[in-house]
C-alpha positions in Angstrom: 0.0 0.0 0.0 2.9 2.2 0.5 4.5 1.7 -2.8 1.4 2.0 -4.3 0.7 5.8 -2.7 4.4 7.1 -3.6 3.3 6.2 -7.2 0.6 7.9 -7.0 2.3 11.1 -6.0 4.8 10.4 -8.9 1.9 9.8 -11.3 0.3 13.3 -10.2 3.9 14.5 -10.8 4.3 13.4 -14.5 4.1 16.3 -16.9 1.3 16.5 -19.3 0.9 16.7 -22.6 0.6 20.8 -23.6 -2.4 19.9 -25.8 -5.8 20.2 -25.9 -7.7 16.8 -24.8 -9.3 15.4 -27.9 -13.7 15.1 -27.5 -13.8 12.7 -30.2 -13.6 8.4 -29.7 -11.7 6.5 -30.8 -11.4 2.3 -31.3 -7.3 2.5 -29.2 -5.4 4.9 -27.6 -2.2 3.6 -27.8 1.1 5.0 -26.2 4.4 3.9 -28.0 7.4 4.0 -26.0 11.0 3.9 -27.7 13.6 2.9 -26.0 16.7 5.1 -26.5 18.8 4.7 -23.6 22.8 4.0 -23.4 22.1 0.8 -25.3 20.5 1.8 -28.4 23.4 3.3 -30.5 22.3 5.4 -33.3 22.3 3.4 -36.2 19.5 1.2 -33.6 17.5 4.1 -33.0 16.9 5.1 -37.1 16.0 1.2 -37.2 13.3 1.8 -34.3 12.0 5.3 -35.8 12.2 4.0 -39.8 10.8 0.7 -38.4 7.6 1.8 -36.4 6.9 4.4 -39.5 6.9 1.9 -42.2 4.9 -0.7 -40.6 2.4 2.1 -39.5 1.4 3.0 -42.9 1.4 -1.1 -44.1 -2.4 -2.0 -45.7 -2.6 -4.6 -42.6 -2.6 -2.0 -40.5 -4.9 0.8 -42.2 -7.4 -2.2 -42.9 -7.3 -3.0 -39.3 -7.6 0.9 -38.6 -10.5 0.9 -40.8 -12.4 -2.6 -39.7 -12.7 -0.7 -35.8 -16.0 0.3 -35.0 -14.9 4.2 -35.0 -12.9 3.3 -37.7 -10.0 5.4 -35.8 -7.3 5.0 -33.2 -5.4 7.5 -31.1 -1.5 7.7 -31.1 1.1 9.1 -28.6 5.2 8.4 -29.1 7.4 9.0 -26.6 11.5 8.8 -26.5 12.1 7.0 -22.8 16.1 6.0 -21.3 16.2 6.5 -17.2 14.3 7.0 -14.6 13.3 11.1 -15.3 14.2 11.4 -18.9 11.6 11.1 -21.3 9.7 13.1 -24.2 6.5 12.9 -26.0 7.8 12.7 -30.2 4.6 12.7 -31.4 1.7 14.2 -29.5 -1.9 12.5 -29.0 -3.3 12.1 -33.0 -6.2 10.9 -34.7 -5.3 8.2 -37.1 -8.4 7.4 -39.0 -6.8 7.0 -42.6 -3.8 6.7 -45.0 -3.5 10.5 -45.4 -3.3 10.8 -41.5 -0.7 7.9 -41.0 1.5 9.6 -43.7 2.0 12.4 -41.6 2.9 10.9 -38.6 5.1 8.3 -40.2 7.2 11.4 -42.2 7.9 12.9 -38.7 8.9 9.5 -37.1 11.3 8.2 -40.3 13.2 11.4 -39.9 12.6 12.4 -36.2 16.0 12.5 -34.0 16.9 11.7 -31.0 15.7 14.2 -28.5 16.3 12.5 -24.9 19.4 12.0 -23.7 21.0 8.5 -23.5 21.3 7.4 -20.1 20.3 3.9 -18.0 17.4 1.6 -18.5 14.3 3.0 -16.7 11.4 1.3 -18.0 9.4 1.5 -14.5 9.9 5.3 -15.5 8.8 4.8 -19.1 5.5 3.3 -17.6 4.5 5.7 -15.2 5.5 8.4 -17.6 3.5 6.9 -20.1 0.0 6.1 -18.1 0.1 10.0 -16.9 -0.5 10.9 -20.6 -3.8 9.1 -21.0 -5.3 12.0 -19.0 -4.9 14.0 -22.4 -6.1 11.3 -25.1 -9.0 10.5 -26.8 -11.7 8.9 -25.2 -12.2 5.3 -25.5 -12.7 1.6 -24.1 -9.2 0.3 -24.3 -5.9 1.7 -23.5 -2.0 0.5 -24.2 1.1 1.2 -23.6 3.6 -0.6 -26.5 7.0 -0.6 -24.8 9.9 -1.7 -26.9 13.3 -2.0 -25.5 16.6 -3.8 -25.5 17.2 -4.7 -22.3 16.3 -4.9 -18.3 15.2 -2.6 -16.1 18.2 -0.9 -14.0 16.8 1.7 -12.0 13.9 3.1 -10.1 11.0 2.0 -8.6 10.5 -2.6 -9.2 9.0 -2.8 -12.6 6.4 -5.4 -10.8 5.1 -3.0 -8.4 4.5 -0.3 -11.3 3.3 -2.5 -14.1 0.2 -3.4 -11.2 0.2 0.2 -10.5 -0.5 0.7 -14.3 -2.9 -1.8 -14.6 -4.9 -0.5 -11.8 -5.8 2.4 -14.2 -7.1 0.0 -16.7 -4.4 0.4 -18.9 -2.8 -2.6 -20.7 1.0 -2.7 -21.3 2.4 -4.6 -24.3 6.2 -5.4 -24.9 8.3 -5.6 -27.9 11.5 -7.3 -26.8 14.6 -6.7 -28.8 16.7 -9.7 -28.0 20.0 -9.0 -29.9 21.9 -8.5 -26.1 19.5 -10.6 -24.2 18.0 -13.5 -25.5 15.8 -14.3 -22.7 14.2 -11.0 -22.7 10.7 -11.7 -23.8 10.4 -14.0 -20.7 11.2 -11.2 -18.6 9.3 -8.8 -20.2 6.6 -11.7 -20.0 6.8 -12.0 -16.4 7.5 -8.2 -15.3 6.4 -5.7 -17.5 3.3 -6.5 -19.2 0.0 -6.9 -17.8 -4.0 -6.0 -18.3 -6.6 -8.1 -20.8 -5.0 -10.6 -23.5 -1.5 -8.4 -22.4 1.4 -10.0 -24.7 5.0 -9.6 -25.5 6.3 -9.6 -29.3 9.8 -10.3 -30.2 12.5 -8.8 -32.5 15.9 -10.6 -32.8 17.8 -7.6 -34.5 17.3 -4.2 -35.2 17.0 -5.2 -38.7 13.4 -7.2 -37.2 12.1 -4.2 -35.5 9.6 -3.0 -38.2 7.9 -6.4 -39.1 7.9 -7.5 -35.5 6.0 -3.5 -35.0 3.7 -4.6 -37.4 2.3 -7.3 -35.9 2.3 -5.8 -32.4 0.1 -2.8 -34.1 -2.3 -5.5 -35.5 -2.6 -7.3 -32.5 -3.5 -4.1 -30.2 -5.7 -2.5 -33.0 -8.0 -5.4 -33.6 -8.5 -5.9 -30.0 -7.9 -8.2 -27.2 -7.3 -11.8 -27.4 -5.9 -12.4 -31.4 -2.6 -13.8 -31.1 
């Protein structure tokens, strides 16, 4: 109980998004978190950026966009590394089309790196991450996609704030790049992700980032329990 009232105060804490909240529904809201700590060098972090933008804009996932009862889905990006460095990329948008995916996929293919490189705080990244629903669309389900390469080294147990997260009815999704630990689905699997039909997806390389991104968006888009 304890743990679970000092993140509260860190989740009051969090920054939010300087936008306006959007009235409209929408099918998802789904918060992307890229890992860009000391471990991703930079050819690794073009692979991540190119990677989620190409597999955005794929037919699969504009059909699946398109087959939602709204026919829309709401998308927030954020650059994450330790415990108190991240930034929003992308800000809350409507994705309800080709035309609208093409936009945000131009800004990600040629976005830089804008937070600094530091340690692996993914209990950070979450907390971070579920204090920016306050500002998104509203909807039934929300997700938080975390990608990274490796363990969390720092903060708060990831356990204790994946439950926290949860609590909010917010599912977290993993995308586990296992180039440097080959385990790490399995941990992501057992310490990270949590909420309905929750599930970690797994790229070997950099290289596999995009197609592995694709079928993470298709999963989350078309809803809970398709594996």
């Amino acid at each position: 109980m304890v743990q679970f009232r000092s993140l509260i105060a860190a989740f009051a804490g969090v920054l939010a998004l300087p936008v306006v909240a959007q009235a409209q529904e929408v099918d998802l809201a789904l918060a992307i978190a890229i890992d860009v700590s000391y471990s991703v060098d930079a050819t690794e972090h073009r692979l991540q950026m190119k990677g989620f933008a190409e597999a955005l804009m794929t037919p699969e996932v504009l059909e699946a966009i398109k087959a939602g009862e709204r026919q829309k889905i709401a998308l927030v990006v954020y650059q994450w590394a330790d415990v108190d460095n991240q930034r929003v990329v992308i800000p809350w948008t409507v994705i309800d089309g080709a035309d609208a995916a093409a936009k945000v996929a131009k800004v990600l293919a040629r976005g830089p790196r804008v937070v600094t490189e530091g340690g692996t705080g993914i209990s950070g990244a979450l907390l971070y991450g579920s204090a920016l629903f306050s500002q998104a669309p509203s909807t039934n389900r929300r997700v938080i996609d975390i990608s990274t390469d490796g363990r969390n080294n720092m903060g708060r147990p990831t356990k204790v704030v994946r439950d926290f997260v949860v609590s909010q009815d917010i599912t977290v999704n993993g995308l586990a790049i296992s180039n440097e630990w080959k385990n790490l689905s399995k941990y992501l699997e057992t310490n990270v992700i949590g909420g309905p039909a929750s599930f970690v997806e797994e790229a070997y390389t950099y290289d596999d980032f995009g197609a592995a991104m694709q079928r993470k968006l298709l999963k989350e888009i078309v809803g809970p329990g398709v594996m």
